[in-house]
N, C-alpha and C positions, 0 to 999 in steps of 0.2 A: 866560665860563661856558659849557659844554658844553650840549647839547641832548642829554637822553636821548631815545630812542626809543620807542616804546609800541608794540603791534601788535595791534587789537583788543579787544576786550572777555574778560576771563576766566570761565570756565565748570568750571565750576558759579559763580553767582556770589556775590562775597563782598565786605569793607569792612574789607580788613587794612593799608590801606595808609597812609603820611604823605604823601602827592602830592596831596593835598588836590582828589581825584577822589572821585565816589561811589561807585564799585565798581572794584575791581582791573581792572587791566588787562596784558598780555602782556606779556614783556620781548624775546622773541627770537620767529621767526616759526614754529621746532618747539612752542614756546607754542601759540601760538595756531593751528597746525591740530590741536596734541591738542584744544584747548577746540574747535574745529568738528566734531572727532569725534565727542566726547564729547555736542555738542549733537544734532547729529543723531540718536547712539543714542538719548539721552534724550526724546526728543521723540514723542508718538506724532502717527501719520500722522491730518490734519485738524484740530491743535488751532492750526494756523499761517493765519491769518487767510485771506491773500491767494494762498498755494500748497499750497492741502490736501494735496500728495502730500509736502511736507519730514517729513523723521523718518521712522522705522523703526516696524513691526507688531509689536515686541517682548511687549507688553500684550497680542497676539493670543496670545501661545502662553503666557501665563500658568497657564492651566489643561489645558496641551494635554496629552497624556500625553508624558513626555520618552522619545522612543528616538533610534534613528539616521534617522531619516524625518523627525521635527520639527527634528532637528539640523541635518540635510540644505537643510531647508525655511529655515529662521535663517539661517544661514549666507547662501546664495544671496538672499533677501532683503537682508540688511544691505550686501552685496558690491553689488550691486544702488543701494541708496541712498549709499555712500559715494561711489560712482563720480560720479553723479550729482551730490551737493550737494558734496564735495571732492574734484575732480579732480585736484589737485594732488598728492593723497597714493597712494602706490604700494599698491595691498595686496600684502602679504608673503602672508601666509597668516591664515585665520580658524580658530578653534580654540576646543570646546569640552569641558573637563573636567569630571569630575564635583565637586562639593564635598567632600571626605575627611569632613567632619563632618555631613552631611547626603544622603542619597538623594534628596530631591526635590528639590536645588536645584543649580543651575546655575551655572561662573563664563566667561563668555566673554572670551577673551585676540585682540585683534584684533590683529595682526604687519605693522608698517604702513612705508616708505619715505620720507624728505623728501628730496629734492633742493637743494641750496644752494650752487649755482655748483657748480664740479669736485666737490663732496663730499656723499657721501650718507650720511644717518642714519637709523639700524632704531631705529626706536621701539614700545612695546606701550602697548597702553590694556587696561585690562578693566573686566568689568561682572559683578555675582554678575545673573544672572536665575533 
């Protein structure tokens, strides 16, 4: 009988699985540095016990006024934290659009790298802020 492989914990998390775990977990290892992405962005900075600095200021510019100065600001922040808590992952480019259906709100497309032996893969995550 074969051993599958798992690779981390999946993020957001969730309980879809038959492998008779409590919460999903990753199949392949672009899995699971999107779920370390993902965690990171999600996470505001201090709610992480032991290294206050994990996770992104996102929650900061919640009310901030949106132009190209706050965007400016996200941006260099998040690039900032990604490096830091997932090194593994290249950033391609950070990029933010407006919503078509709403003026105040924001969708961030993060344009990200994996390396996997000789072969690399361009992956995107996003986030509406």
């Amino acid at each position: 009988m074969a051993r599958i492989q798992k690779y981390g914990i999946k993020y957001p998390f969730e309980n879809k699985n038959n492998d008779n775990v409590y919460i999903d977990l990753n199949d392949s290892t672009k899995d699971e540095l999107k779920s370390q992405v993902l965690h990171v962005l999600f996470t505001p900075k201090g709610q992480r016990l032991r290294d206050p600095n994990f996770g992104t200021d996102l929650t900061k510019y919640l009310f901030e006024q949106m132009d190209s100065v706050t965007d400016d600001n996200i941006i260099k922040s998040i690039s900032m934290d990604l490096k830091a808590y997932v090194p593994s992952v290249n950033l391609d480019k950070i990029v933010i659009n407006k919503d078509e259906n709403d003026d105040k709100n924001r969708i961030l497309i993060i344009h990200y790298s994996v390396s996997n032996g000789n072969k690399v893969e361009h992956t995107t995550a996003a986030v509406k802020i």
